[in-house]
C-alpha positions as CSV (number, residue, x, y, z in Angstrom):
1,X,23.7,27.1,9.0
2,X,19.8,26.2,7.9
3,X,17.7,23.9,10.6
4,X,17.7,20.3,9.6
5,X,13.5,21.0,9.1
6,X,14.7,23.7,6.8
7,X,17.0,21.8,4.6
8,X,14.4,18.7,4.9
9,X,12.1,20.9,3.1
10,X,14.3,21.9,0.7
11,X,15.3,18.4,-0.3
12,X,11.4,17.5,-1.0
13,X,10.9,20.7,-3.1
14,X,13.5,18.9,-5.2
15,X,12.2,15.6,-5.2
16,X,8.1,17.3,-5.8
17,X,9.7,19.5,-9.0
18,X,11.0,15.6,-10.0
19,X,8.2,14.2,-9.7
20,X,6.2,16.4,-11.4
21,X,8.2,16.7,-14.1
22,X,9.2,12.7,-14.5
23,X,4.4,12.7,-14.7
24,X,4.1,15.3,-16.5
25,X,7.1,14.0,-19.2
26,X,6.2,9.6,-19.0
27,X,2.4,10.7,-19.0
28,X,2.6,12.7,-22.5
29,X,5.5,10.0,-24.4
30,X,4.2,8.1,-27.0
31,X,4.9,4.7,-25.6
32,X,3.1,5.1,-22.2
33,X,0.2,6.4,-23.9
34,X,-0.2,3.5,-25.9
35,X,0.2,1.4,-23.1
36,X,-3.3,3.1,-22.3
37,X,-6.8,2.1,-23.0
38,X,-8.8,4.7,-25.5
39,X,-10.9,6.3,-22.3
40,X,-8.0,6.9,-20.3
41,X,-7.4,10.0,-22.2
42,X,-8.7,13.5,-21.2
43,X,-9.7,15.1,-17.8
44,X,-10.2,13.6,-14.3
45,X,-13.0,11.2,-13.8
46,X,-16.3,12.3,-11.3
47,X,-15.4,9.5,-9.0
48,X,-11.9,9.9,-8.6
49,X,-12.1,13.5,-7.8
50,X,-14.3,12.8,-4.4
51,X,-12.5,10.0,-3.8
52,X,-8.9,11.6,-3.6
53,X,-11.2,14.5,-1.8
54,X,-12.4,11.9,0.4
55,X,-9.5,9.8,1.3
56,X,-6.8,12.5,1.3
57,X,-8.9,14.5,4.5
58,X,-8.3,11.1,6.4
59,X,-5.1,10.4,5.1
60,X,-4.3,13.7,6.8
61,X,-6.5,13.0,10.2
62,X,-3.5,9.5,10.0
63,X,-6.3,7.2,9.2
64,X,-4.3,6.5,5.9
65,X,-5.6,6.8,1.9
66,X,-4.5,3.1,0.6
67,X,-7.0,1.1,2.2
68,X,-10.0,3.1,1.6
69,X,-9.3,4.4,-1.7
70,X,-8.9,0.2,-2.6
71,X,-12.1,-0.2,-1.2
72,X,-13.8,2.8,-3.2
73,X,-11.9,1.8,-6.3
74,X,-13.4,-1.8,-5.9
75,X,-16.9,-1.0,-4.9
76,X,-17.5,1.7,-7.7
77,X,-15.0,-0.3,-10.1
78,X,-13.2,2.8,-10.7
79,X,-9.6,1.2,-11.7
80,X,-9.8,-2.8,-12.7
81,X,-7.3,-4.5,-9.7
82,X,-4.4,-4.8,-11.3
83,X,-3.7,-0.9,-12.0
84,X,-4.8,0.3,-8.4
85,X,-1.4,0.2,-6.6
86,X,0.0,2.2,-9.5
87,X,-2.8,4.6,-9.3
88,X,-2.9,5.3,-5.8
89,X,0.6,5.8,-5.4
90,X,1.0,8.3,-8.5
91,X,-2.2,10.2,-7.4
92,X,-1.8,10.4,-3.9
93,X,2.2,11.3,-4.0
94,X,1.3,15.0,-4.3
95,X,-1.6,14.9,-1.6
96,X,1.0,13.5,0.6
97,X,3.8,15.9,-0.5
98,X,1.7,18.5,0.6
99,X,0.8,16.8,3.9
100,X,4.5,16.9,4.8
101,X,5.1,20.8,4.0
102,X,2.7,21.6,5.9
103,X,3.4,19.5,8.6
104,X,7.0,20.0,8.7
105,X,6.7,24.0,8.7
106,X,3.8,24.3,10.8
107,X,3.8,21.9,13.8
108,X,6.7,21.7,16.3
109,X,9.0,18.8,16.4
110,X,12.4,18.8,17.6
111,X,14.6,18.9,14.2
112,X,16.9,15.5,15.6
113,X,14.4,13.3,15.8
114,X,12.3,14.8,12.7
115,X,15.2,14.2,10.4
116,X,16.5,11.0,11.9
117,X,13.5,9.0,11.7
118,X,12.6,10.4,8.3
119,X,15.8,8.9,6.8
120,X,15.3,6.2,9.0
121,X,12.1,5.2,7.4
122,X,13.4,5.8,4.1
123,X,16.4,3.8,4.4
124,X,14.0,1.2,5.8
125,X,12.2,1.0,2.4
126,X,15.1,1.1,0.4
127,X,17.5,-1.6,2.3
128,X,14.9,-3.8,4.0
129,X,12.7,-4.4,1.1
130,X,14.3,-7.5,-0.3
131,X,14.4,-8.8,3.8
132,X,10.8,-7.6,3.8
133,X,9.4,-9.3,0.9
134,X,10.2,-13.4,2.0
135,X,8.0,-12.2,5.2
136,X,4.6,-13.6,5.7
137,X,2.2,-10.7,5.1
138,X,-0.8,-12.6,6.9
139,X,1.1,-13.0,9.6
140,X,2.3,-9.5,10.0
141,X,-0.7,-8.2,9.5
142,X,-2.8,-10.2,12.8
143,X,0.4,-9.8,15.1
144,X,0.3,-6.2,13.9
145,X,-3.5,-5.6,14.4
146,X,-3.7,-7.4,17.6
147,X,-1.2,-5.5,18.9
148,X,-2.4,-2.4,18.2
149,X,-5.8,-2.9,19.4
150,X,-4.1,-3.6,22.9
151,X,-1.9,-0.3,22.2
152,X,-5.0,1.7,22.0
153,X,-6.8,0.3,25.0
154,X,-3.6,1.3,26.9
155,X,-4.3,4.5,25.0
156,X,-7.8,4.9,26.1
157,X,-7.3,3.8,29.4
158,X,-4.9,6.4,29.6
159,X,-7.3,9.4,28.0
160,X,-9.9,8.3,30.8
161,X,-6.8,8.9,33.7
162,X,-6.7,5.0,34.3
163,X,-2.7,4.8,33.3
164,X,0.6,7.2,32.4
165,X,1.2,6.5,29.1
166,X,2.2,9.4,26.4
167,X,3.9,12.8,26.9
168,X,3.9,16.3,25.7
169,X,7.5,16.2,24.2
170,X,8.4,17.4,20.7
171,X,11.2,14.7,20.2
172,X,12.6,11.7,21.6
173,X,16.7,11.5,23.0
174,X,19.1,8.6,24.0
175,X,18.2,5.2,24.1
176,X,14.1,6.4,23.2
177,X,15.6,7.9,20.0
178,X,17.3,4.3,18.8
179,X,14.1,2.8,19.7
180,X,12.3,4.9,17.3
181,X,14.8,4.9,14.7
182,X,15.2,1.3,14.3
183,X,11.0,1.1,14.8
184,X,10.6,3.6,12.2
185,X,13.4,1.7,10.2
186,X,10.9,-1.4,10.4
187,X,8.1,0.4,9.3
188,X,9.6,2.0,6.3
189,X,10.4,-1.1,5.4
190,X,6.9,-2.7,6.1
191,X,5.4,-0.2,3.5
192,X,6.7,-2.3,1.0
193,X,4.5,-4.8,1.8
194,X,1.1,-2.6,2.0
195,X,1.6,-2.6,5.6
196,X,0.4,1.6,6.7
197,X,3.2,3.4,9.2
198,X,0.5,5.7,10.2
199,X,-0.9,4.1,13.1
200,X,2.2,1.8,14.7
201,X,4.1,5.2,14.4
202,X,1.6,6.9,16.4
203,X,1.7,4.7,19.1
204,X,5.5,3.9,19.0
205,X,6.9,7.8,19.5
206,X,3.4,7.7,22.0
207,X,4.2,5.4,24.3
208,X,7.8,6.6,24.0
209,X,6.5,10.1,25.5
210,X,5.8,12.4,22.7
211,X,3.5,15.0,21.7
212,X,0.9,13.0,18.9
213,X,0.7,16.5,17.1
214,X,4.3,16.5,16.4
215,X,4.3,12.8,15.1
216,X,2.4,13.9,12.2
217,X,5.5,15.9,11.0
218,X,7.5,12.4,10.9
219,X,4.4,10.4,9.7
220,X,4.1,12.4,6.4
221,X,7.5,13.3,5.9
222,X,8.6,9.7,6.1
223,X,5.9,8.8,3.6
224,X,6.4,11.8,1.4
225,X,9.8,10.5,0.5
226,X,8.8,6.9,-0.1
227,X,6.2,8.0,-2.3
228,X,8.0,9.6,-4.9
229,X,10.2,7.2,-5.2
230,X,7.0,4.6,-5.3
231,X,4.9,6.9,-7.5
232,X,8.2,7.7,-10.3
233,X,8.7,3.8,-10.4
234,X,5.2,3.3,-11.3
235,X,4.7,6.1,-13.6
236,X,7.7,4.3,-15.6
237,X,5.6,1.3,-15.7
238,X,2.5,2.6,-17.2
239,X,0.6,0.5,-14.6
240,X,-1.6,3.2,-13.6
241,X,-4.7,4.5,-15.3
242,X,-3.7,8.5,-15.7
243,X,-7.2,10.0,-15.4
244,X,-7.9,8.5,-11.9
245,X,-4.6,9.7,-10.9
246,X,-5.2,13.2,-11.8
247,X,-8.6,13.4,-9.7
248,X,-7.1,11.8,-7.0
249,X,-4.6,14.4,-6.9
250,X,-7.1,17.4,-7.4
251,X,-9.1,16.5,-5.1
252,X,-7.1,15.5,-2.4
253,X,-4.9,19.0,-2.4
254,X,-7.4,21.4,-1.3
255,X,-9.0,18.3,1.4
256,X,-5.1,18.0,2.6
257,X,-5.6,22.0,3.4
258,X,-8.4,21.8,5.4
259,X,-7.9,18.8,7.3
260,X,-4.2,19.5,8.5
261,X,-5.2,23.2,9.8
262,X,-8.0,20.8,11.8
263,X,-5.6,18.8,13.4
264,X,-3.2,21.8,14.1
265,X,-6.0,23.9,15.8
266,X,-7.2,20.5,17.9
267,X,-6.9,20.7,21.6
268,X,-4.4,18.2,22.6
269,X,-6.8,16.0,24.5
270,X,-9.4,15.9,21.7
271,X,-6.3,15.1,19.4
272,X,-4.8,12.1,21.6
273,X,-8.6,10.8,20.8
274,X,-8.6,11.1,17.7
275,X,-5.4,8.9,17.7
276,X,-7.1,6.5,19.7
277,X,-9.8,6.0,17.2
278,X,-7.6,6.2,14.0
279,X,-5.6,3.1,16.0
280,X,-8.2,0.9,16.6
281,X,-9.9,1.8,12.7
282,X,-6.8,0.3,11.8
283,X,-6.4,-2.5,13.2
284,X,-9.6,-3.8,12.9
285,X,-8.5,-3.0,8.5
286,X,-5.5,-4.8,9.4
287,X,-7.3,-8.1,11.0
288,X,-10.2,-7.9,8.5
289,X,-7.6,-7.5,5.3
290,X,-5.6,-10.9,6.9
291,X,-8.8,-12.9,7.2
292,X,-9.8,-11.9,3.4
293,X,-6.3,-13.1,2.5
294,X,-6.2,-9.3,0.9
């Protein structure tokens, strides 16, 4: 019988050959493309190729692509407001697809909990959206940030020796496993709201004693499968603008390369920093996106 990591990865080779297909097919019909302004025709645009470059090597460190590709869009007015949700989700699906391959195959997570909280998450976007979306955003998004500049102090305090906080383990069992379902289950959910899973995850399956290397598994796998369903329900739309989607795509594949064999060759100690930092980076996003009312 195939490992659950195995089948996993079979199951999103399915849903990438969709995807690509359901672009490749909505992109070329006649009433999308009309849907489309006259210079949204042709190849990628310059600024969406370093872009996607740009925000895909973070994206992959777990700093996240949303936020600073909406920031980039913005300041270089790459994609007018209203299409940059659909193009961010349509051209970062593959980015992110390839995130979780690599992750899945390559770094060492105990299949369980891999699968588990990777259905978890997606059943968290598909059943708690409607609960999700009467929430108040603002609100989640200061109780969120304060709390996890308070989870990485712990985290920093424990990198300096000062506390016992994190492990070395490659999955989570028992009671620590329903935590992290049911958190991941929240998360999931969160997406729907703009909310990143990146960080919160980090710290959840951190302070619930495992290994941050094999929390990037779960992290992209969770959002590989939310994506496609995101990106598909977007591209049916036509509320994207197609050329920005195929730079951000470009050039975030071969960034998604280089920056996942960084984090799998970084010592563990240098790693748990680097979670530290992408933590607190996002919280302060967090609190600075609730005080613009963004």
């Amino acid at each position: 019988m195939p490992k659950p990591s195995v089948v996993l990865l079979a199951i999103l080779a399915v849903c990438t050959a969709v995807y690509l297909v359901a672009w490749l097919v909505l992109s070329r019909s006649p009433a999308r493309r009309a849907m489309r302004p006259a210079d949204d025709e042709g190849g990628p645009t310059r600024d969406s190729l370093w872009i996607g470059a740009l925000t895909n090597f973070f994206d992959t460190l777990g700093i996240g692509s949303f936020a600073p590709t909406t920031s980039l869009f913005r300041l270089f007015k790459v994609v007018p407001d209203e299409r940059i949700p659909g193009t961010m989700n349509v051209g970062h699906t593959p980015p992110t697809i390839l995130q979780a391959f690599f992750f899945i195959s390559a770094v060492t997570v105990e299949p369980a909990t891999l699968t588990i909280l990777i259905l978890a998450s997606v059943l968290g976007a598909w059943l708690g959206a409607g609960v999700v979306a009467s929430w108040p955003r603002r609100k989640i998004q200061i109780g969120m940030g304060v709390a996890l500049i308070i989870a990485a102090a712990v985290f920093i305090a424990n990198n300096l020796g000062w506390s016992a906080v994190g492990g070395d383990a490659n999955g989570v069992t028992g009671s620590r496993l329903v935590i992290a379902t049911a958190g991941n289950f929240i998360l999931g959910a969160l997406m729907t709201l703009g909310i990143g899973m990146y960080a919160p995850l980090l710290i959840l399956l951190g302070f619930l004693g495992m290994n941050p290397r094999s929390v990037f598994p779960i992290m992209m796998g969770s959002a590989a499968f939310l994506m496609v369903v995101a990106g598909i329900r977007f591209l049916r739309a036509g509320a994207y603008r197609q050329r920005v989607a195929v730079g951000l795509t470009i050039g975030g594949l071969p960034a998604v390369y280089v920056a996942a064999r960084i984090v799998k060759e970084m010592p563990l100690e240098t790693l748990r920093w680097l979670v530290a930092a992408v933590v607190l980076y996002t919280a302060v996003t967090m609190l600075r996106a609730a005080l613009r009312r963004e």
